[in-house]
C-alpha positions in Angstrom: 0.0 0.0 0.0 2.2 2.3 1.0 4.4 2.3 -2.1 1.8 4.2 -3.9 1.8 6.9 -1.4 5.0 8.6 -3.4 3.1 8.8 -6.5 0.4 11.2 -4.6 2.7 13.0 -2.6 5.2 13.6 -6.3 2.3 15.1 -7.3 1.8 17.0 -5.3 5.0 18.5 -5.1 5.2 19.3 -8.5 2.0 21.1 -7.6 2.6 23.0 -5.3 5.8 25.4 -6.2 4.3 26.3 -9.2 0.9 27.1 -7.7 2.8 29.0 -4.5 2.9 32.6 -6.2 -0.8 32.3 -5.4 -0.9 31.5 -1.8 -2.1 35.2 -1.1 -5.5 35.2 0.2 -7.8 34.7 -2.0 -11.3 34.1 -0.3 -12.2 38.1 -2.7 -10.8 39.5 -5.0 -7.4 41.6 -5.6 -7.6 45.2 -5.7 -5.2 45.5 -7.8 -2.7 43.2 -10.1 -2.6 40.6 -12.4 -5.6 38.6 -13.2 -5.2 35.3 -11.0 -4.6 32.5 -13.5 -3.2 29.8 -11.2 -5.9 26.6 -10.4 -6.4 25.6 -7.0 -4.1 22.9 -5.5 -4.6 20.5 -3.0 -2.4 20.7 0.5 -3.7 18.0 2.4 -5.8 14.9 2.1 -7.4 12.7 4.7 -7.2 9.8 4.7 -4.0 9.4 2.9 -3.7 8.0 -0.8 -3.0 4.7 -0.3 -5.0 4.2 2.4 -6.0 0.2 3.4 -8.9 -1.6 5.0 -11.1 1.7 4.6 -15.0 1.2 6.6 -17.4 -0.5 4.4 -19.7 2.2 5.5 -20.3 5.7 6.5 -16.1 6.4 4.9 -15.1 10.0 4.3 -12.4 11.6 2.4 -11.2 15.4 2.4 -9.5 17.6 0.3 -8.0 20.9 1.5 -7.4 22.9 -1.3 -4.9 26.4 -1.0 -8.0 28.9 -1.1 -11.6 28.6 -1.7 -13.1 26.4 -4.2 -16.5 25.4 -6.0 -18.2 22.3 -7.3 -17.9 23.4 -11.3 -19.3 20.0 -12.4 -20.9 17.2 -9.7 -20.5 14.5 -12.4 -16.9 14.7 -13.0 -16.4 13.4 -9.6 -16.5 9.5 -10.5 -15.8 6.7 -8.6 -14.3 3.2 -10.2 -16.4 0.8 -9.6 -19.1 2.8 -9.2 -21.6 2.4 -6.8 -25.7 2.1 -7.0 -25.9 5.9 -5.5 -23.3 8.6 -6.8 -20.7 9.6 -4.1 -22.3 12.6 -2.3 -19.7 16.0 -3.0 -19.6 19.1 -0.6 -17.4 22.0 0.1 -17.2 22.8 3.7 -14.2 26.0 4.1 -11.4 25.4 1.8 -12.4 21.4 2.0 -14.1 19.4 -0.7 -16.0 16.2 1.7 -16.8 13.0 -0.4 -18.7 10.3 1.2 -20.1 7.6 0.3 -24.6 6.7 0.0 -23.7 3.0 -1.1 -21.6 0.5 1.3 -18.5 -0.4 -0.3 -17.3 -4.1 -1.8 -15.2 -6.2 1.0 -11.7 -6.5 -0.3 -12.3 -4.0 -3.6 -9.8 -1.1 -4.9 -11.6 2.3 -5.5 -10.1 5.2 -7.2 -11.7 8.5 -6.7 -11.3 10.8 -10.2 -11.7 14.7 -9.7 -11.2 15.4 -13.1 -12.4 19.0 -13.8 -15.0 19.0 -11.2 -13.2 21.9 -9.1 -12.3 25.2 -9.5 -11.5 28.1 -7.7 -14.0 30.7 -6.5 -13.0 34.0 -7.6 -11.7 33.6 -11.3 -13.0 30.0 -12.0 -10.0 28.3 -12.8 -10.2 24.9 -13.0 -8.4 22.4 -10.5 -6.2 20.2 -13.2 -8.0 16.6 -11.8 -6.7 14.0 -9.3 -6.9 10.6 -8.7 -7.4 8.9 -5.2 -6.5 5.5 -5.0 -8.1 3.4 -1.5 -9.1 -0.2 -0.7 -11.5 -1.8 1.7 -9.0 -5.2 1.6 -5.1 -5.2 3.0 -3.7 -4.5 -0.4 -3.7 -2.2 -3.2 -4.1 -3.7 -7.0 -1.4 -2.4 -9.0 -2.3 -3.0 -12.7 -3.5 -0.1 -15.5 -4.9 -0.2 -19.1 -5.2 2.8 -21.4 -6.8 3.6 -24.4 -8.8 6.1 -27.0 -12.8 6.2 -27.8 -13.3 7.9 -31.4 -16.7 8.5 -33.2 -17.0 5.8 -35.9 -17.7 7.6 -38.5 -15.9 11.2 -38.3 -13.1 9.5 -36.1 -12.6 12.5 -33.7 -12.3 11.3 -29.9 -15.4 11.5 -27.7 -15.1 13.4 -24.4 -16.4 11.7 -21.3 -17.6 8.3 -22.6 -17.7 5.9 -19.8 -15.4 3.2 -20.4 -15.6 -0.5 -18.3 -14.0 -3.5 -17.4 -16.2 -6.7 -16.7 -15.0 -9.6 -14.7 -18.0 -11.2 -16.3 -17.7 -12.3 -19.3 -21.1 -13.0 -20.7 -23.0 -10.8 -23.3 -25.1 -9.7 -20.8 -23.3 -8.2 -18.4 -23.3 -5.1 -19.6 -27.0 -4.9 -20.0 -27.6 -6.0 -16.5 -24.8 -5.1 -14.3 -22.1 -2.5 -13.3 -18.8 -2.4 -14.3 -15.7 -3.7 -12.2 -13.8 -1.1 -12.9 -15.1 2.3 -14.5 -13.3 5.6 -16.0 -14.6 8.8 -18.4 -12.6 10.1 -21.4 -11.0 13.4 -21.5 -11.1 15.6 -24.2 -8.3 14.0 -26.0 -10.9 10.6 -25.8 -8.5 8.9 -24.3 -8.9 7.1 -21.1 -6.8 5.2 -18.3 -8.1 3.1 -15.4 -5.4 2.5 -13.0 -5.4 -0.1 -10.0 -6.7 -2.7 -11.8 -6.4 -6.6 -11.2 -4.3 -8.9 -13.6 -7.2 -10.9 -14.7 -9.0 -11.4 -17.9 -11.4 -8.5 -18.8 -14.2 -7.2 -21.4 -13.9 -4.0 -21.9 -16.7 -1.8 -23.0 -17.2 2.2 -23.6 -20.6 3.9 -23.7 -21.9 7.7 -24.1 -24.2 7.0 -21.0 -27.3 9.1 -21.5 -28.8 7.8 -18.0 -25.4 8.2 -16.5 -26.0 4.6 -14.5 -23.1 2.6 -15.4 -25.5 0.1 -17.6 -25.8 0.3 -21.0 -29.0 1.0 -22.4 -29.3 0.3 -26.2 -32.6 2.7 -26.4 -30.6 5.7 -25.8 -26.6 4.9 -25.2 -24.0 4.6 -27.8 -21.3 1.8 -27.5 -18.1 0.6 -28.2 -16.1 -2.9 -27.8 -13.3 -4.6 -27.7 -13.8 -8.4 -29.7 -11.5 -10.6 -27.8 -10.6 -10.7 -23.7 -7.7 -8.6 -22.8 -5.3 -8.4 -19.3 -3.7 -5.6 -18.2 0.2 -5.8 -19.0 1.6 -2.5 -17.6 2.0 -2.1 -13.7 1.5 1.4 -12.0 4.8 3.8 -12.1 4.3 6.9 -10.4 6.5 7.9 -13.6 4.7 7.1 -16.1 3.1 10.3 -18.2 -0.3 7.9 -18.7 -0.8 8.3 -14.9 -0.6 12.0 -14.7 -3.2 14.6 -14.9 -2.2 17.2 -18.1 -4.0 20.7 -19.2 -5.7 19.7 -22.2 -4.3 22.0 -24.0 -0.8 20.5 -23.6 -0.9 18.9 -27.1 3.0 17.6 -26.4 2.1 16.0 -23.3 -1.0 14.4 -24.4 0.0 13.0 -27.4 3.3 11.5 -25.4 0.6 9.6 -23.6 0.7 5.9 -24.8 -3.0 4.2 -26.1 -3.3 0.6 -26.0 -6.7 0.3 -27.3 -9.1 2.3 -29.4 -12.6 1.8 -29.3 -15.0 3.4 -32.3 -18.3 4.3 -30.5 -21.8 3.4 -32.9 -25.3 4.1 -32.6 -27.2 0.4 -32.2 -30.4 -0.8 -33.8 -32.6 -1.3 -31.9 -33.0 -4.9 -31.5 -36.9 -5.0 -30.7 -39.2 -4.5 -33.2 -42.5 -2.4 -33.1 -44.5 0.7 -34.2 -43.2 3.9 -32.4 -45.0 6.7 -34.1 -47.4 7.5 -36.3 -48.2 11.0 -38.0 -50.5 12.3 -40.3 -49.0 14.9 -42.5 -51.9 16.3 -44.7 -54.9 15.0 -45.7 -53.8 12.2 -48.1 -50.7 11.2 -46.6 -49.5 10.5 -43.3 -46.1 8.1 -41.9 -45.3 5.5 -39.5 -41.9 5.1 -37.8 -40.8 1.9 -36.7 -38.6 1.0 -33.8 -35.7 -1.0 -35.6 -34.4 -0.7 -39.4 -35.5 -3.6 -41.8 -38.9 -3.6 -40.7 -40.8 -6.8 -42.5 -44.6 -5.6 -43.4 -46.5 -8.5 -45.4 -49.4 -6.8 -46.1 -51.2 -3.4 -45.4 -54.3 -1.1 -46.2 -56.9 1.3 -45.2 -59.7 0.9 -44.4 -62.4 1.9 -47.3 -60.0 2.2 -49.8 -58.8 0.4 -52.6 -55.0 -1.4 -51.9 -54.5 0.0 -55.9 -55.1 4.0 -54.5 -52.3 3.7 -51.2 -48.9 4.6 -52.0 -46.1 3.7 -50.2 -42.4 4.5 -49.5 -39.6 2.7 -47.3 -36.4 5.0 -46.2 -33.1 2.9 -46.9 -33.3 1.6 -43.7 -36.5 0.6 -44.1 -37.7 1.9 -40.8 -39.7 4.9 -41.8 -42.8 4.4 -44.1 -44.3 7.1 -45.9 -47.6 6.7 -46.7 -50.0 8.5 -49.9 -53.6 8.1 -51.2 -54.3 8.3 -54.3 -58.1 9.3 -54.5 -59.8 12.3 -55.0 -62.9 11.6 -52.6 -63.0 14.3 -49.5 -60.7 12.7 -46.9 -62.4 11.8 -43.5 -60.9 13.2 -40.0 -59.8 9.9 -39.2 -58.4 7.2 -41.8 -58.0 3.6 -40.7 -54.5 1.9 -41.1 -54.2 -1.2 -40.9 -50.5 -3.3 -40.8 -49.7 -6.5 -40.8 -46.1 -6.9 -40.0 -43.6 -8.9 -37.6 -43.3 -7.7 -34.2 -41.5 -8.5 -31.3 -43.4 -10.0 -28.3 -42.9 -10.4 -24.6 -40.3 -13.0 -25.5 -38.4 -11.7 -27.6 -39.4 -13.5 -30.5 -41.0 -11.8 -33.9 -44.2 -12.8 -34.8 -47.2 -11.6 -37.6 -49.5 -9.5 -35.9 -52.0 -7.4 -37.4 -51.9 -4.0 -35.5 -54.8 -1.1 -36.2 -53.8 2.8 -36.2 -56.1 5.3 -36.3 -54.4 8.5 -38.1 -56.5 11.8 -36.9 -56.3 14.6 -38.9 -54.4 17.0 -36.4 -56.5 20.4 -35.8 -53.9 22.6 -37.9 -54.0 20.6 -40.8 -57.3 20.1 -40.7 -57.7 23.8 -40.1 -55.7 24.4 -43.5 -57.3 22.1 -45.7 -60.8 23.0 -44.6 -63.6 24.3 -46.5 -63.6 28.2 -44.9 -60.4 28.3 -45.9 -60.8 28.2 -49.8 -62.0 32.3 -50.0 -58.0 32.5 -48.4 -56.4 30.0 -50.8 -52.9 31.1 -51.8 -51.7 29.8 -55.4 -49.2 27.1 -54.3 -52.5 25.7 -52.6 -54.0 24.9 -56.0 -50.9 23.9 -58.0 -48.3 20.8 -58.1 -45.8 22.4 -56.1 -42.3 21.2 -56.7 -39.1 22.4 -56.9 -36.4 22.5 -59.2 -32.3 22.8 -58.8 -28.8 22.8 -60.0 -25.7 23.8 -58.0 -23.1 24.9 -60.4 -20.3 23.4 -58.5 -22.3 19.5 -58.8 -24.4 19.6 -61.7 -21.8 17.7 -63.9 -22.2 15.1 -61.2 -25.9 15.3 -60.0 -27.9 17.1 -63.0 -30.6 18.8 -62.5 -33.1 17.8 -59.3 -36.5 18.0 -59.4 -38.7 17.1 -56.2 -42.7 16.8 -55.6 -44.3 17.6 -52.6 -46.9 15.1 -53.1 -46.4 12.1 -55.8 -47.4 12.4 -59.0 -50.3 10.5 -60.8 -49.2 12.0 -64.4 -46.2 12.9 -66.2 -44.8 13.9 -69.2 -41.5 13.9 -68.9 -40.5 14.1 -73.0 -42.1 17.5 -72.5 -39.1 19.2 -70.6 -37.1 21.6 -73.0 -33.4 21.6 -72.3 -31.1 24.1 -74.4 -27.9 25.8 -73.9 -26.1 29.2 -75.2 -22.4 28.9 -75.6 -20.3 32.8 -75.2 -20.9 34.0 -79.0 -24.6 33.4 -77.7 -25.8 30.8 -80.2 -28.0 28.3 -78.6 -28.2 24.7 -79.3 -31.2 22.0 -78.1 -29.9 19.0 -75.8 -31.0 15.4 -75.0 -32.0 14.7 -71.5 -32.2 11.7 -69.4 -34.8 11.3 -66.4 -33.8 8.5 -63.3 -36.2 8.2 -60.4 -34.2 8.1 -57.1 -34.1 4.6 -56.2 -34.5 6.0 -52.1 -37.6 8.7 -53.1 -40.5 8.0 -55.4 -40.9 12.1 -55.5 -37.8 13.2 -56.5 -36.1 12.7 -59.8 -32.2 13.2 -61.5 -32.6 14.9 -65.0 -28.7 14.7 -67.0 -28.3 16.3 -69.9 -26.4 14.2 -72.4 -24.0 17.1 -73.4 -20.5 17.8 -72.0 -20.4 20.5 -69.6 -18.0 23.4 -70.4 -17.3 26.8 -68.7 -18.5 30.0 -70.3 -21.7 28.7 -71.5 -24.9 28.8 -69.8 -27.8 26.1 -69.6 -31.4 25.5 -69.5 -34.1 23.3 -68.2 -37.5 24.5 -68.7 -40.7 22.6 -67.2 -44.0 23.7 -69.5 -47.2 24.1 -67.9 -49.6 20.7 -67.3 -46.5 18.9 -67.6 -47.4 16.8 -63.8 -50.2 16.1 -62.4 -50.3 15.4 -58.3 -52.5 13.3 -56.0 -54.7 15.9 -55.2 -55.0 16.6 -59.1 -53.4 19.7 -59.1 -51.2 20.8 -62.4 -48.0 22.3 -62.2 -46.6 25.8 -63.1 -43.9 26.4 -65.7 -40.5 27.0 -64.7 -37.2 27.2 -66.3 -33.5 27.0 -64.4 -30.6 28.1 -65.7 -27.2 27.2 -64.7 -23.7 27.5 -65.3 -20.0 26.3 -64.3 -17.9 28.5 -61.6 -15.8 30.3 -63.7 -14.0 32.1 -60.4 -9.9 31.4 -61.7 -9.2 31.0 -58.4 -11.0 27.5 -57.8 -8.8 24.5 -57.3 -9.5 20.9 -58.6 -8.0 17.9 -57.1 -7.8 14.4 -59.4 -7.5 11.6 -57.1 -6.0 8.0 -58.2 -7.8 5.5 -56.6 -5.9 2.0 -56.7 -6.2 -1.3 -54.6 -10.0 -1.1 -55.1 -11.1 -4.6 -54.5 -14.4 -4.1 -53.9 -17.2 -1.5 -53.0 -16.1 1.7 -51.2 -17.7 5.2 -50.2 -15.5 7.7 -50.7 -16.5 11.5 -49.3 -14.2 14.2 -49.9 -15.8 17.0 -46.3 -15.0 20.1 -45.3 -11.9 21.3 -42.5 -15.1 20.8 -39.9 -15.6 17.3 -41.3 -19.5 18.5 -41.1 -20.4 18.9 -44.6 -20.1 16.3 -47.2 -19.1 18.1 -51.0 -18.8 15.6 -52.9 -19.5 11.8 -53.0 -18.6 8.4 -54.7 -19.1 4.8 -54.6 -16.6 2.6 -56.2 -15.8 -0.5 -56.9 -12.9 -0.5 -59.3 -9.7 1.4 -59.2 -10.4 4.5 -61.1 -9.7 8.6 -60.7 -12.1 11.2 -59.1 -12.5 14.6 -59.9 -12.7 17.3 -57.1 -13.4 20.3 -59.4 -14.5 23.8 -57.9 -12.5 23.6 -54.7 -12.3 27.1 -52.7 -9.0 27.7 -51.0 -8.9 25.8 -47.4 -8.6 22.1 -46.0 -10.5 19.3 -46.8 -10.6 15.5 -45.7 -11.3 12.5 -47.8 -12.9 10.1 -46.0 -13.0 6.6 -47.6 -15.6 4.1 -46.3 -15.6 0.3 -46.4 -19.4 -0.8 -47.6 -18.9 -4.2 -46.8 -22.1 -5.8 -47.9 -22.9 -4.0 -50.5 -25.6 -1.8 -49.9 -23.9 1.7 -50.7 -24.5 3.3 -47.0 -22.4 2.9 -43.8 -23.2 0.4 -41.8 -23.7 0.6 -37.6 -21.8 -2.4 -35.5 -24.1 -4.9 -33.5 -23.1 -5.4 -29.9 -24.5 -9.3 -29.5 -23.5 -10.1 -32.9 -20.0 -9.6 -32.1 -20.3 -7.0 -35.2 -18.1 -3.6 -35.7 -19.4 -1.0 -37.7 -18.2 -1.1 -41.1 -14.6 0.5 -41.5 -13.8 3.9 -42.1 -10.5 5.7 -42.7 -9.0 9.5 -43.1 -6.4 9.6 -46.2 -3.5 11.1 -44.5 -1.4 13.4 -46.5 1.7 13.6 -45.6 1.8 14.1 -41.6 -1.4 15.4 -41.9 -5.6 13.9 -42.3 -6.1 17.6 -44.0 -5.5 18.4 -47.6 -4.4 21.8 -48.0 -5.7 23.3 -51.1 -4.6 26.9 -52.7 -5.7 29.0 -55.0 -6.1 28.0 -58.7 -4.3 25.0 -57.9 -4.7 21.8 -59.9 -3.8 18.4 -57.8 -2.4 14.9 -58.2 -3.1 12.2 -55.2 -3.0 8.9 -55.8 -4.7 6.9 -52.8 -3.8 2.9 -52.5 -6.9 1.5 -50.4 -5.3 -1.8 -50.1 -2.8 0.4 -47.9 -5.1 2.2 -46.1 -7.2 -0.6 -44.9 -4.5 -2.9 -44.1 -4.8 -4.2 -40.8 
């Protein structure tokens, strides 16, 4: 035990003569001087670190900072393994008082982590964290395991996620139980939880919504390790993975070594079941259900023919969208009925035959009723759609037209597409029209001509050219659109070799927040980044697995990560840095990248 007292009191030696400039008083504030910049530092703690055979019950520990401090944040005061009730936190003088609502485990080692719960009372700055190491048996454990927790699709680290070791081994566990040993991420996402036992472990992280220590799949994201691991490095009161760092010390963070990474996902829900329901207007309405890949063998309403309902599944297939095609009045209340496969009490899905009743909310009802027609506006009594083309992806995407509603009638061969080079001549084009595989309203119009700058394009929509559900006609419209001609836009051609079988490749902006461009491949081949403004940008290159040209989550009981994803690194760097009227080679080997 008393081997690990060093480590606390080293620390706080280091502490302490750089914090003593600020020993003034500082219970107000200065009249005068330099804004105080120094944290709070501990001068005493009792019980000592280290401590052995502490009470089962009723324990206290105290921490006497060097002037007067506050709670900042209650939650960052965790306890490994956590208890049914929180530690109960108060400040009494300079003195932060932690006791305990739980009893302790006989013969258990507890560390207590401050984190960036404290700071002081006049300025707010924040007390840098501790950790306070104690055990209710004769002996301290003396093992550690670090790590990293990163977002699974953007890869940036994820500030306090709880990560947890298990004794237990089942699948279960962490549904049912809480965690032998327990710690939170810093901003970095990286974690360490010291004092461990040399024993087999699972370890687990979660973003714990409930903030229980249990995972809960309704509302928690998770994270996993497949195989058992056992701690391998013993605590060194040396060792820069045990200290407490600012977080803005990028050199002494990054010297921190990370023996495990864990990508946190978003589960599906493994229960299946009707969660909402919504009518939308009149004729159309949706239901939501609880878990992707819903499985619906038959469904209708009510007084209406099964040729007048149509329907549309999201990609995941657990969002139905819902129209009816018939030009009777609409009743307040339209009868749904599903038949689908739902999980029962067991567990186990089953047909059932489930019966919703959509009611006409009172503001859509209020806007589609019959006092309203003196107040109609003139998108009430036409086909409203729209219609665009970005200039920076129309080479790629064409023109896009959308419909509220869907459409009963359409003439497609009616749309006029022309184009006026720079001497001003204009030409007639060939267009082709593709439905979008994911929505029945919207529609991809190409021209078959060859883009080129300088000239200036056309798409015009005659009037009566669709018809919609409600049998409404649309307006005439016409878009014009042309490519950037700004000299100073970049374009980046990208070599993509080792392609051996389908990725999604995304080139995002410096925030990693927006995706500009996107393509799925399946063959090595060269992609065109044209129209690039100035700044950094990411490529982010996604394995698609099975096929099914989206990302797919992990599954916790399946044993199943979420599908791959990797940064191109350029250089040192995951951030492309792009001038002006710059033109740019990369060649990116995906075999490489996705080595393991």
């Amino acid at each position: 035990m008393k081997k690990y007292i060093p480590l606390i009191i080293a620390l706080l030696a280091l502490l302490t003569p750089v914090f003593m400039p600020s020993c003034a008083n500082t219970t107000q504030a200065p009249s005068g001087g330099d804004k105080d910049t120094i944290p709070p530092y501990i001068v005493d703690i009792k019980p000592l670190p280290g401590v052995t055979s502490f009470p089962l019950e009723k324990g206290k520990i105290l921490f006497e900072f060097n002037e007067y401090v506050v709670i900042k944040t209650a939650t960052d005061i965790f306890l490994s393994p956590p208890l049914e009730k929180k530690p109960k936190s108060r400040i009494v003088g300079k003195k932060l008082e932690i006791t305990f609502e739980s009893a302790l485990e006989p013969n258990t080692t507890y560390t207590l982590n401050l984190n960036s719960a404290i700071a002081d009372n006049n300025e707010g700055n924040l007390f840098p964290g501790f950790t306070y190491v104690f055990t209710t048996g004769t002996q301290i454990d003396s093992m550690f395991i670090t790590g990293t927790v990163l977002d699974c699709n953007t890869l940036s680290p994820i500030k306090g996620a709880t990560v947890m070791l298990y004794k237990d081994h089942s699948d279960s566990a962490i549904f049912l139980k809480r965690p032998y040993a327990a710690g939170k991420t810093d901003d970095w996402g990286y974690f360490v939880l010291p004092f461990i036992q040399d024993t087999l472990y699972r370890l687990y992280a979660i973003k714990d919504a409930g903030g229980d220590n249990i995972y809960n799949p309704e509302v928690d994201r998770v994270a996993f390790i497949d195989s058992l691991i056992r701690p391998e490095w013993k605590v060194i009161d040396t060792l820069p993975e045990l200290l407490k760092y600012d977080m803005t010390d990028t050199l002494g963070c990054q010297e921190r070594r990370s023996q495990y990474e864990l990508k946190v996902f978003r589960e599906h829900p493994s229960k299946q079941y009707i969660v909402n329901k919504v009518r939308t207007s009149p004729r159309s309405a949706y239901i939501t259900f609880m878990a992707p890949d819903a499985w619906i063998d038959s469904l209708w309403f009510g007084g209406y023919p099964a040729d007048r309902v149509i329907s549309q599944f999201n990609i995941q297939q657990d969002s139905l969208e819902l129209w009816l095609n018939d030009r009777r009045p609409a009743p307040d209340t339209i009868h749904l009925f599903v038949n689908y496969r739902k999980t029962d009490s067991l567990g186990i899905m089953k047909p059932e035959l489930e019966h919703i009743k959509l009611v006409m909310a009172p503001e859509v009802k209020k806007n589609y009723s019959k006092s309203r027609r003196r107040n109609l506006k003139h998108e009430d009594t036409i086909c409203v759609y729209t219609l665009k083309a970005e200039p920076e992806n129309v080479e790629q995407e064409g023109f896009v037209m959308e419909f509220k509603y869907p459409i009963i009638y359409e003439n497609f061969d009616s749309l006029r597409f022309r184009y006026v080079n720079p001497k001003q001549k204009e030409f007639k084009g060939e267009i082709s029209v593709e439905m979008d595989s994911l929505n029945l309203r919207r529609y991809i119009i190409r021209p078959k001509v060859k883009f080129q700058p300088g000239f200036e394009y056309f798409l015009k929509v005659p009037h009566r050219t669709f018809r919609d559900i409600y049998g409404y006609w649309c307006d005439s419209t016409e878009v014009k659109v042309s490519l950037p001609t700004d000299e100073s836009l970049s374009i980046l051609n990208a070599e993509m070799t080792g392609v051996d079988r389908k990725f999604i490749v995304d080139l995002l902006d410096e925030k990693r927040s927006k995706v500009i461009r996107s393509y799925i491949i399946d063959k090595d081949c060269v992609l065109t980044f044209p129209y690039l403004k100035a700044g950094k940008y990411s490529i982010r290159v996604s394995d698609d697995g099975n096929d099914n040209s989206i990302v797919d989550t992990g599954d916790l009981l399946q044993h199943r990560q979420p599908e791959p994803v990797r940064f191109v690194k350029f250089g040192d760097s995951e951030y492309l840095d792009v001038l002006k009227s710059a033109e740019l080679e990369q060649t990116i080997d995906l075999a490489e990248l996705f080595k393991e």
